[in-house]
C-alpha positions in Angstrom: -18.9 -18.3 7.2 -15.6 -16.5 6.5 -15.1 -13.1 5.9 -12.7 -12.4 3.7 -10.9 -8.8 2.3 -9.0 -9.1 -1.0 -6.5 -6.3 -1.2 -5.8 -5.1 -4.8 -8.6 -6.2 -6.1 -8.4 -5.1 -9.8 -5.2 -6.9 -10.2 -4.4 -10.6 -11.9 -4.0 -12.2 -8.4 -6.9 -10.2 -6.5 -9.5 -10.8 -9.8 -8.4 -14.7 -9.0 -8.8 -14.6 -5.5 -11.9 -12.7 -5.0 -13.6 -14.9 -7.8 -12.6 -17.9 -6.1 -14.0 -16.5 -2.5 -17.3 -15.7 -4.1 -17.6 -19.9 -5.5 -16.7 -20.5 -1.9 -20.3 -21.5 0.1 -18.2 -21.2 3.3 -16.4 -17.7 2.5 -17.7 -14.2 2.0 -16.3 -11.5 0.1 -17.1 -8.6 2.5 -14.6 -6.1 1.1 -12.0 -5.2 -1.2 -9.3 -2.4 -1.9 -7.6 -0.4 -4.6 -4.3 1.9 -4.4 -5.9 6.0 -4.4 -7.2 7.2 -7.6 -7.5 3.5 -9.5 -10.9 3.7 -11.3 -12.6 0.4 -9.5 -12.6 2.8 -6.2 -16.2 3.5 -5.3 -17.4 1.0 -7.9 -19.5 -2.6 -6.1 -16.7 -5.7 -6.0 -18.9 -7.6 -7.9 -18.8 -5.0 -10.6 -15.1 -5.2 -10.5 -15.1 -8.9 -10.6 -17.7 -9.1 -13.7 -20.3 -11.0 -11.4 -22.6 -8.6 -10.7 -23.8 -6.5 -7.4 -22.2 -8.0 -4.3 -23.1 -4.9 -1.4 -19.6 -4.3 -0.7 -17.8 -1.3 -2.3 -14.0 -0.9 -3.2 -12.5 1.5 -1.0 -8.5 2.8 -0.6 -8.4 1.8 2.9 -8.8 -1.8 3.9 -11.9 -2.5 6.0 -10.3 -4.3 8.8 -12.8 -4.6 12.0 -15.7 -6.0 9.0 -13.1 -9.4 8.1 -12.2 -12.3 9.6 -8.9 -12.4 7.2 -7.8 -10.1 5.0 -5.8 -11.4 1.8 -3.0 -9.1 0.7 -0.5 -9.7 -2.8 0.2 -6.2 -3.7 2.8 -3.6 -3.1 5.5 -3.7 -0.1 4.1 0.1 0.8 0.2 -0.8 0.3 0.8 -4.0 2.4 2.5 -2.1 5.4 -1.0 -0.3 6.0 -3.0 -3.1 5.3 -0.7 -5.0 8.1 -0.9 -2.0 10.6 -5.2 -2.0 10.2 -5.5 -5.8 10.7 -3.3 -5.6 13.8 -5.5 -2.8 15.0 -8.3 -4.4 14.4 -7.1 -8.0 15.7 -7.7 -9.9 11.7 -6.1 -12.3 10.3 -3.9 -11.9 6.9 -2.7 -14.1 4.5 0.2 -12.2 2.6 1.9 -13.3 -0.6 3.7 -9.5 -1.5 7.2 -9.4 -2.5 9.1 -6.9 -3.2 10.2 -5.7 0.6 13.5 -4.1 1.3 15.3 -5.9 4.7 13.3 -2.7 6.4 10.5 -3.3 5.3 10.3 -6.8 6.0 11.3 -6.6 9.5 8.8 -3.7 10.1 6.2 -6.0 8.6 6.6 -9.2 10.7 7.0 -6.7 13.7 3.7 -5.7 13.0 1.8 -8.6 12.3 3.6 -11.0 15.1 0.3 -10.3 17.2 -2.5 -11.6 14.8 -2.5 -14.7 12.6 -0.7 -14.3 9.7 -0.1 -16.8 6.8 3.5 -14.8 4.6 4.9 -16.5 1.8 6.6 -15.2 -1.6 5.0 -18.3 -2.9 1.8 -20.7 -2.2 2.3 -23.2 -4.7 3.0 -26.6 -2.4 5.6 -27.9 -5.3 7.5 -24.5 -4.4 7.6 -25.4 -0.9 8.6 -28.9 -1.2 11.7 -26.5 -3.5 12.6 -24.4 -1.0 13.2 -27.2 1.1 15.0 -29.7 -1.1 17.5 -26.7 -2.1 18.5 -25.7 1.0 19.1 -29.7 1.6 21.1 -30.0 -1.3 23.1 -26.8 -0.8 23.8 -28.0 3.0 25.0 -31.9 1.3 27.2 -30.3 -1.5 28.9 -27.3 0.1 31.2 -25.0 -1.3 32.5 -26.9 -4.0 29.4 -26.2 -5.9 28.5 -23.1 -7.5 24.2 -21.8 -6.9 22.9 -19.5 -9.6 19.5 -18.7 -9.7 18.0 -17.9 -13.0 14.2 -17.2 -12.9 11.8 -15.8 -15.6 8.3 -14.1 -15.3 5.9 -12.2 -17.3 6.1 -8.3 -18.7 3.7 -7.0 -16.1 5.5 -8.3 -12.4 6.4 -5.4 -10.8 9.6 -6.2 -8.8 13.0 -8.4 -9.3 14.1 -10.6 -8.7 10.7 -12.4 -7.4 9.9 -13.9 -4.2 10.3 -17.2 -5.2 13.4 -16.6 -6.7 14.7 -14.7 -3.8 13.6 -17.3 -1.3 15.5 -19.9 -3.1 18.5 -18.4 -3.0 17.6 -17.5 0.5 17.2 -20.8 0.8 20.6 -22.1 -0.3 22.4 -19.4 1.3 21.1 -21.3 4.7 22.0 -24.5 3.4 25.5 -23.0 2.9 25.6 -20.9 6.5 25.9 -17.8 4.1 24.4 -14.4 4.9 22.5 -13.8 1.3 23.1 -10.1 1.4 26.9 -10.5 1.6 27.1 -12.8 -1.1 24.4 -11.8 -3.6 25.5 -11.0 -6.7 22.4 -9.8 -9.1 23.4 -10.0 -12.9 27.0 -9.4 -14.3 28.0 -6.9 -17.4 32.1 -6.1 -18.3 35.0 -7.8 -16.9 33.5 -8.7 -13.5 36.6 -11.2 -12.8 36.8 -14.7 -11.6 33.7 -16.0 -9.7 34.5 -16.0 -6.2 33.7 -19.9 -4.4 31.1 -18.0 -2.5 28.6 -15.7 -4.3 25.0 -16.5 -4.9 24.0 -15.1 -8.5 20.4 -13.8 -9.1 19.1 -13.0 -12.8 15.8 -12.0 -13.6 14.0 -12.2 -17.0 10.6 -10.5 -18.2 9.3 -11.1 -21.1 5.5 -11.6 -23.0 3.1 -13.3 -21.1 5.5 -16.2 -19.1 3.2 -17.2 -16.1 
């Protein structure tokens, strides 16, 4: 059986997960976390999750050494420590935060490249198939074509634009043999000029309850 840690565990994504671990005969939710002074510290996971007394308590610190893998979509910051206890403690992660600067994305993979690690700003298989079909078409078409990504997400995501967003225009910036940091342009307001052949526009919307 598989012993699993569900970072964040009060949030929409770690309420999903851990529910889904506990229906799981061969998984076992051993653990869980919350960022310092949430309410759910202290309280059972099964509490937290509405299923009743599990044994395992949420703490502010994730509980490494007791996992097999420990499952982290929360904050850039809470994620960093999460990564620097599991490769301590030699466990597994599978990662979907977003939200890292270039800083802290390198010091991430840095610290994870010595334990198994599953890292994507998206799991959804259709989203992968994406990311690979634009960075195909942006390699076919070229520079005579303009790429603009325009994404939309509910009222309560945290950070923008989103991973998936950002890893498709990632994603055509390969395609194109661009560096995405040179060419980003995120939103436009006043007389911003002519479009240059080579920019890469991001726009982010957040609004009601849009999944």
């Amino acid at each position: 059986m598989t012993k699993v840690v569900v970072c964040g565990i009060a949030g929409r994504m770690g309420q999903r997960l851990g529910n889904l671990i506990c229906d799981d005969d061969e998984m076992q939710l051993v653990g869980a976390t919350e960022r310092p002074g949430h309410e759910a510290l202290g309280r059972d996971v099964g509490d937290v999750l509405g299923r009743g007394t599990l044994g395992a308590t949420v703490t502010d610190l994730v509980p490494a050494a007791a996992a097999d893998v420990v499952i982290a979509f929360t904050a850039p910051e809470s994620t960093l420590a999460d990564a620097a206890a599991c490769a301590a403690a030699g466990t597994a992660m599978v990662v979907g935060t977003t939200g890292f600067t270039a800083a802290q994305l390198i010091e991430f993979k840095s610290t994870v490249a010595a334990v198994p690690c599953v890292f994507a700003p998206n799991f959804s298989t259709a989203m992968n198939v994406l990311f690979r079909l634009v960075e195909e078409a942006a390699r076919f078409l070229g520079d005579d074509y303009d790429v603009e990504v325009l994404e939309s997400h509910h009222r309560h995501k945290v950070d923008a634009p989103s991973g998936s967003a950002l890893g498709l225009a990632q994603r055509a910036a390969a395609g194109l043999e661009r560096n995405l940091d040179e060419v980003v342009v995120h939103g436009r307001e006043g007389v911003t000029g002519e479009r240059t052949r080579k920019e890469i526009g991001m726009h982010a919307m957040r609004l009601g309850d849009v999944a």
